[in-house]
C-alpha positions as CSV (number, residue, x, y, z in Angstrom):
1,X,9.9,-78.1,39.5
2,X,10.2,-81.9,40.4
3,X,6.3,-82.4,39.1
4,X,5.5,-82.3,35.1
5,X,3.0,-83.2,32.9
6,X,0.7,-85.0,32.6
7,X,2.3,-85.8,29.9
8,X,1.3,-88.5,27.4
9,X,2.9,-92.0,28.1
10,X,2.8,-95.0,25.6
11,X,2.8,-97.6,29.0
12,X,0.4,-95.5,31.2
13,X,-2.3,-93.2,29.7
14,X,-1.5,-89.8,31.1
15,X,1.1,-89.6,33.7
16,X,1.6,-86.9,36.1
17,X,5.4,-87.4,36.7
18,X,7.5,-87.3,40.1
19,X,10.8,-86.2,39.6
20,X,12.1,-87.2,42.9
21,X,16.1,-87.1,42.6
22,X,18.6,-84.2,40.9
23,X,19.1,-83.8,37.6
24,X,21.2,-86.8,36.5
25,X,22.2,-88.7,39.7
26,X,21.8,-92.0,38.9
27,X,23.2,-96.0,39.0
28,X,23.3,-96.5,35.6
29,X,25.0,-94.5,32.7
30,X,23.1,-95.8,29.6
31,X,24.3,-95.4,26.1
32,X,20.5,-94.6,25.3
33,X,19.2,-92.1,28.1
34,X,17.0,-89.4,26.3
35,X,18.8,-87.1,29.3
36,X,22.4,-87.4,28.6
37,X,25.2,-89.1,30.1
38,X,24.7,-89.6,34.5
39,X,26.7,-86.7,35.7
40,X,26.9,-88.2,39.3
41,X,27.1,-91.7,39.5
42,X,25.7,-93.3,42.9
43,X,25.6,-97.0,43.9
44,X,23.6,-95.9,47.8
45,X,20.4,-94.6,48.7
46,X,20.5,-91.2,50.3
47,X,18.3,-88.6,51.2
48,X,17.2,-85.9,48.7
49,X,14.1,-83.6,49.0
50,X,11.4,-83.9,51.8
51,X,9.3,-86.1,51.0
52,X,6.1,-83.3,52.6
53,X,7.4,-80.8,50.0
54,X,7.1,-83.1,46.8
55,X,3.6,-84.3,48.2
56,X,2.5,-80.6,48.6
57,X,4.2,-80.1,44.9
58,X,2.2,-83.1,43.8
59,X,-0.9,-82.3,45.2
60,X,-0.7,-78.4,44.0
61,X,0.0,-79.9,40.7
62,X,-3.2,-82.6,40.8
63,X,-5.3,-79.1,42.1
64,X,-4.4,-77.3,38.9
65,X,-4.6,-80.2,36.3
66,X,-7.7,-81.2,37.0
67,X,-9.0,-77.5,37.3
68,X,-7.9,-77.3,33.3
69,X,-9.4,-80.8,33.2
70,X,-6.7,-82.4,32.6
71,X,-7.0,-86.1,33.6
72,X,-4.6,-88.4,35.2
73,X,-3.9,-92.5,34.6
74,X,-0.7,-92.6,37.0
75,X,1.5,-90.3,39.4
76,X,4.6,-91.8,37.6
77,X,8.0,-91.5,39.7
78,X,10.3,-91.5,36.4
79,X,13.0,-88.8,37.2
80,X,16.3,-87.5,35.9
81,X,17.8,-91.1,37.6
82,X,17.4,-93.9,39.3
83,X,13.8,-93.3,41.8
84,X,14.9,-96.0,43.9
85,X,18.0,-94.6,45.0
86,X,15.7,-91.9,47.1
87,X,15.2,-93.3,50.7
88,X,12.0,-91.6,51.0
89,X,10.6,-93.2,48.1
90,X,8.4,-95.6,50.1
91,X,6.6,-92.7,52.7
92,X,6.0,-90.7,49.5
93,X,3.6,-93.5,48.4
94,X,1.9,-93.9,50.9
95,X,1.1,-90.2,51.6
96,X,-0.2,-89.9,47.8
97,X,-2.4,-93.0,48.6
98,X,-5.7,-90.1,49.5
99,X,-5.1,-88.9,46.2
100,X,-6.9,-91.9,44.8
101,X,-4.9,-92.2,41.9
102,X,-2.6,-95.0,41.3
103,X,1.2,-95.2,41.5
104,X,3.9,-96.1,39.2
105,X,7.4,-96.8,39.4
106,X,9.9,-96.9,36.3
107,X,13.1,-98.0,37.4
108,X,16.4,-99.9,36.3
109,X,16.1,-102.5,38.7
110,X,19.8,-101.5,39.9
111,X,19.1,-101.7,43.9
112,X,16.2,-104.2,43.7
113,X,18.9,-106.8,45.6
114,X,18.1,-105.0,48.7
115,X,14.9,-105.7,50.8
116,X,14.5,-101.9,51.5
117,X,13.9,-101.0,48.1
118,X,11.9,-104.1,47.5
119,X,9.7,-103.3,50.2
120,X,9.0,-99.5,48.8
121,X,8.2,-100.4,45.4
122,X,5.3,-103.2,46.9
123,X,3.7,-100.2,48.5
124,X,3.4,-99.0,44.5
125,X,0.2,-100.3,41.9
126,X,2.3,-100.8,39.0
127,X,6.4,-101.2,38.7
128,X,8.4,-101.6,35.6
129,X,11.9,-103.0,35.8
130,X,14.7,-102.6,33.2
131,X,16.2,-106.1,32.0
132,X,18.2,-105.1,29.0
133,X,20.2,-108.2,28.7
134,X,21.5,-111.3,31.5
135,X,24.6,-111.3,30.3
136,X,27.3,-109.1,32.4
137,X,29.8,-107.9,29.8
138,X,27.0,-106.8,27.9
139,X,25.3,-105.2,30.5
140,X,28.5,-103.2,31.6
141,X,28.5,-102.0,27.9
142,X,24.5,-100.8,27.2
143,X,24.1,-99.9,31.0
144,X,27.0,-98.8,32.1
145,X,26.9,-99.4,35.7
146,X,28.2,-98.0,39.1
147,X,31.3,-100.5,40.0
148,X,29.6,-101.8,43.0
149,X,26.8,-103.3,41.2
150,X,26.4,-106.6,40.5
151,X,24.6,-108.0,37.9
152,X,23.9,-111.8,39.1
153,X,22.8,-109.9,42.6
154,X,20.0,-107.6,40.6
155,X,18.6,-110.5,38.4
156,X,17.8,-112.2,41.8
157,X,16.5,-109.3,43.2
158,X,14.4,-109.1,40.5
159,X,13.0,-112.8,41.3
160,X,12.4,-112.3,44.3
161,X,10.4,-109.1,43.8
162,X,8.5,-110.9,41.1
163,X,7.5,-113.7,43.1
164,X,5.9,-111.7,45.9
165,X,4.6,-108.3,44.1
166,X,0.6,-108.1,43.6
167,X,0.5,-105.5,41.5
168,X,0.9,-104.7,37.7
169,X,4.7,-105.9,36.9
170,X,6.1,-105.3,33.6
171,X,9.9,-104.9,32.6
172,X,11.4,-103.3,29.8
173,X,14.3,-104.2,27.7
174,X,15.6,-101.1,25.4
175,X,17.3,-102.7,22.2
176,X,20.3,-101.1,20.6
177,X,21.6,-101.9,17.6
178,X,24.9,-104.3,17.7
179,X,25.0,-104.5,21.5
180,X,21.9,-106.5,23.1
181,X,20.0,-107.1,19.5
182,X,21.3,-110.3,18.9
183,X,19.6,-113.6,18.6
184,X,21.4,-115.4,21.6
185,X,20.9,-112.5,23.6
186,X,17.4,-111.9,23.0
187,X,16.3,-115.7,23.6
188,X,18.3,-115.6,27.4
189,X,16.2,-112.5,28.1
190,X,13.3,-113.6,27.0
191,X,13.6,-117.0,29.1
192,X,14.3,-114.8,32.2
193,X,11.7,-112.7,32.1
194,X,9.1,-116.0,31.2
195,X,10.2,-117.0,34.5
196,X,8.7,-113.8,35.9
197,X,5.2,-113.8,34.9
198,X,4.9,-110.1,34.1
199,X,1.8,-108.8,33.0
200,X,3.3,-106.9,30.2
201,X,6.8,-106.8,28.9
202,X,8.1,-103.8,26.8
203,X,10.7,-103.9,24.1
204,X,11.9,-100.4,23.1
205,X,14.2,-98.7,20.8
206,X,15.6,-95.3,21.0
207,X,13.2,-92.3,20.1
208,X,14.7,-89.6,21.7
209,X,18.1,-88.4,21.2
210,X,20.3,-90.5,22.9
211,X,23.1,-90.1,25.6
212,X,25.7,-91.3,22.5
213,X,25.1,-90.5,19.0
214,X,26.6,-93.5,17.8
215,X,23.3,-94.9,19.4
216,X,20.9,-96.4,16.9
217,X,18.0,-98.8,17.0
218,X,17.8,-102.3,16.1
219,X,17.3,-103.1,12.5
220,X,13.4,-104.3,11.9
221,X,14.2,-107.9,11.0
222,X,15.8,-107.3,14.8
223,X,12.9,-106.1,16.3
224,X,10.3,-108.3,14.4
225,X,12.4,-111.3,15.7
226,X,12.6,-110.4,18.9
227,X,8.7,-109.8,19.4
228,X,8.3,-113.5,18.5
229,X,10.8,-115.1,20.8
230,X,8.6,-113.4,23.1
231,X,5.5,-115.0,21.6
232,X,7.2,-117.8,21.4
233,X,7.8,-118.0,25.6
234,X,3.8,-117.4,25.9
235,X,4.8,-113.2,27.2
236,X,2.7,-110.6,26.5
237,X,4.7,-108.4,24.5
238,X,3.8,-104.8,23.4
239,X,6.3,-102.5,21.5
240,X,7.7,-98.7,22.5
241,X,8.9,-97.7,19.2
242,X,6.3,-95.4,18.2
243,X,5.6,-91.7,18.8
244,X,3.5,-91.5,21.9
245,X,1.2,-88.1,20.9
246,X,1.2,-84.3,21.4
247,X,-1.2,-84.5,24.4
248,X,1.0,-82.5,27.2
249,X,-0.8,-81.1,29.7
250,X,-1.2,-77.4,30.3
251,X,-1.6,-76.7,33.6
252,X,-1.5,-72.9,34.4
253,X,2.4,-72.0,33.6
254,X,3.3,-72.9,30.0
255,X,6.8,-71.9,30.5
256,X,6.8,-73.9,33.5
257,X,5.2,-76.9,31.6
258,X,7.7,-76.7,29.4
259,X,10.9,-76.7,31.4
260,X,9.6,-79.0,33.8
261,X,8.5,-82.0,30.9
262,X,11.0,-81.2,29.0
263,X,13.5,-81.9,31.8
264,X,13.0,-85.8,31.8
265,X,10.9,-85.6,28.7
266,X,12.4,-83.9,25.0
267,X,9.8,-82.8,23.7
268,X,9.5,-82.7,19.6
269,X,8.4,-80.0,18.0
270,X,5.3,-80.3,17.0
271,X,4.4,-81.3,20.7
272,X,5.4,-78.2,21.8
273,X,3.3,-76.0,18.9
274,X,0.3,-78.1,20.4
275,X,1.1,-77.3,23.8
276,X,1.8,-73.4,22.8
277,X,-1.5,-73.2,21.1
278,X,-3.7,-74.8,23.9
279,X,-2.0,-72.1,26.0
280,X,-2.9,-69.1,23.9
281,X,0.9,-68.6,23.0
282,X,3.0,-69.2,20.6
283,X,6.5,-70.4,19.2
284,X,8.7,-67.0,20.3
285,X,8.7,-68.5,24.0
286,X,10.5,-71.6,22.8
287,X,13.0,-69.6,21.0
288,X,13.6,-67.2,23.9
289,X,13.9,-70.5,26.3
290,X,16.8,-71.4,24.0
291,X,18.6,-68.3,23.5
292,X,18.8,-68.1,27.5
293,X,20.2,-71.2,27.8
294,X,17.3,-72.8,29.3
295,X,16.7,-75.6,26.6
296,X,18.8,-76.9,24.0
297,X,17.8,-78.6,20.5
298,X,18.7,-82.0,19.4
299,X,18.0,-83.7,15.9
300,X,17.3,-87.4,16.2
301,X,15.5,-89.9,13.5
302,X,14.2,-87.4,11.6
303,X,12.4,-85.1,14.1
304,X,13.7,-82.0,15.9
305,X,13.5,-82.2,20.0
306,X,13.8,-79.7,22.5
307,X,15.2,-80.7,25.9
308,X,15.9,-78.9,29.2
309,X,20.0,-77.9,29.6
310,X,21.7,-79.4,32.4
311,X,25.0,-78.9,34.4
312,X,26.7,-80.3,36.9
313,X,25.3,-77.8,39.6
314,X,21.8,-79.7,38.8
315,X,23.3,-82.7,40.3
316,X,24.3,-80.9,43.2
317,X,21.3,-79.8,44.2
C-alpha cells in the first residue's frame, strides 16, 4: 500500500499521496515526526520499489477515486521518510505527467546539495523544503541528522534550487517550543528564506503526536511573533497549526484506506467516524485494527489519534 488518500491537506487541497520509500528510512530523525523516531537512518540515495509498479499503484488508485468522485489537487510524494532519498524519484514524475494532475514534493531539503536530486524535484509543479533553523547546533538538536550531512552544504543547495526552479516553491519551518522558537533564531530564518523568493512559506507547530513527548508547540506570543518577522521581510506567510478537516477519501477498501493514510497520516477520531460512515461501516473495524496490532492509539493536545504500527521489518522492506 504505498498510495493513500486523497486525503485532506492544509497546503494542497486534496492530495493523493505517494509513499515511495519504507516505513521510516529516512535522513532526518526529527523530534516532531507524527511517524515516530527514523528506524533506519540513510545519508545516500538508493533504489527502492519500481518505479512501473508505483505508477500502476497510482494510476489504479486515480481509477478508483475518481469513480467514487473523489477529486484530486496534487499526487503528493510525502512518505514514511525522506522522498528524495529514492533514485527513481525523477522517472516517476515524469511517467505521472499523462495523468494531468500536478505533482508535489514535501521534502527536508537534506540531499538538495546534489545536482541529481535538484534536477528530479524541477521535473515537479510544486516543492516544499524544510528550513527549520540556519543554525547548526540547533539543527542537530530539532532535526537530528545523519552524520554525513552538512548543514552549510544544504542551505546552499537550497539557493541554488531556489534560483533556478519555475514552479510553486514554498518551505516550511516546524516550530518547537524552547529549541528553534526563539527571537534570534526566527529573524536568521526568516532573512534566509527572504532571500528565496518563495511563493508561500509555512510555519508549523506540532498537531500530531510527536516522535518525543517532551515535544510541545511554541507558546502563542511565539508564534504570533514569528508570523510578523515574516511580514516584516515582505514573505507570504500562512500558518499549519490548525486541524485540516475530516475529508478522507474512500476509495473502494475502507480498511485499506485506513491502514494506508494512517501510515504517514494519524488520523483523529472523529476523521475516522466520518470516513467509517461514508463507507457504510462503522467503529468495530477500528477497534479490531487495533486489537491485531495493526494500529496503535496516541493522545496528543487534546484529541485521540490513530496511527499505523511499525517495526523494524517495515524498514527492511
Amino acid at each position: 500500500m504505498n498510495v493513500f488518500g486523497p486525503v485532506p491537506s492544509r497546503r494542497l487541497g486534496k492530495s493523493l499521496g505517494i509513499n515511495n520509500i519504507p516505513a521510516k528510512i529516512c535522513t532526518y530523525s526529527c523530534v516532531y515526526c507524527q511517524i515516530g523516531r527514523s528506524l533506519k537512518m540513510v545519508g545516500e540515495r538508493e533504489e527502492y520499489y519500481s518505479p512501473q509498479m508505483l505508477f500502476a499503484e497510482i494510476k489504479d488508485k486515480v481509477k478508483r477515486a475518481r469513480e467514487h468522485n473523489e477529486s484530486i489537487d496534487y499526487l503528493t510524494f510525502v512518505p514514511d521518510g525522506e522522498p528524495t532519498l529514492d533514485k527513481s524519484i525523477g522517472e516517476l514524475i515524469e511517467m505521472l505527467k499523462p495523468l494531468d494532475i500536478k505533482v508535489a514534493v514535501i521534502t527536508n531539503a537534506s540531499l538538495i546539495d546534489l545536482p541529481d536530486v535538484r534536477d528530479d524535484l524541477f521535473k515537479a509543479d510544486w516543492v516544499s523544503l524544510k528550513v527549520d533553523t540556519v543554525d547548526e547546533a540547533i539543527w542537530r538538536k530539532i532535526d537530528r541528522p545523519h552524520r554525513k550531512l552538512r548543514l552549510d552544504s544544504i542551505l546552499k543547495g537550497i539557493k541554488i534550487f531556489a534560483g533556478e526552479f519555475e514552479g510553486h516553491l514554498a518551505t516550511e519551518t516546524m516550530l518547537v517550543r524552547d529549541l528553534n522558537d526563539r527571537l534570534e533564531n526566527i529573524r536568521d530564518v526568516a532573512g534566509f528564506i527572504k532571500e528565496l523568493n518563495v511563493s508561500t512559506a509555512y510555519i508549523g507547530v506540532p498537531t500530531r503526536p510527536p516522535a518525543e513527548k517532551w515535544v510541545l508547540p511554541p507558546e502563542e506570543s511565539a508564534l504570533n511573533t514569528a508570523y510578523h518577522i515574516f511580514v516584516e521581510d515582505q514573505i507570504y506567510v500562512e500558518y499549519l497549526i490548525g486541524y485540516e478537516g475530516n475529508q478522507f477519501a474512500f476509495t473502494g477498501d475502507v480498511e485499506e484506506d485506513i491502514l494506508s493514510t494512517t501510515a504517514v497520516h494519524p488520523m483523529r477520531e472523529d476523521a475516522l467516524n466520518a470516513l467509517l460512515e461514508k463507507a457504510d461501516s462503522d467503529f468495530s473495524l477500528v477497534e479490531r485494527l487495533v486489537a491485531e496490532g495493526k494500529i496503535v492509539v496516541s493522545e496528543y493536545g487534546g484529541n485521540r489519534y490513530y496511527l499505523r504500527r511499525l517495526t523494524l521489518k517495515d524498514a527492511d522492506r
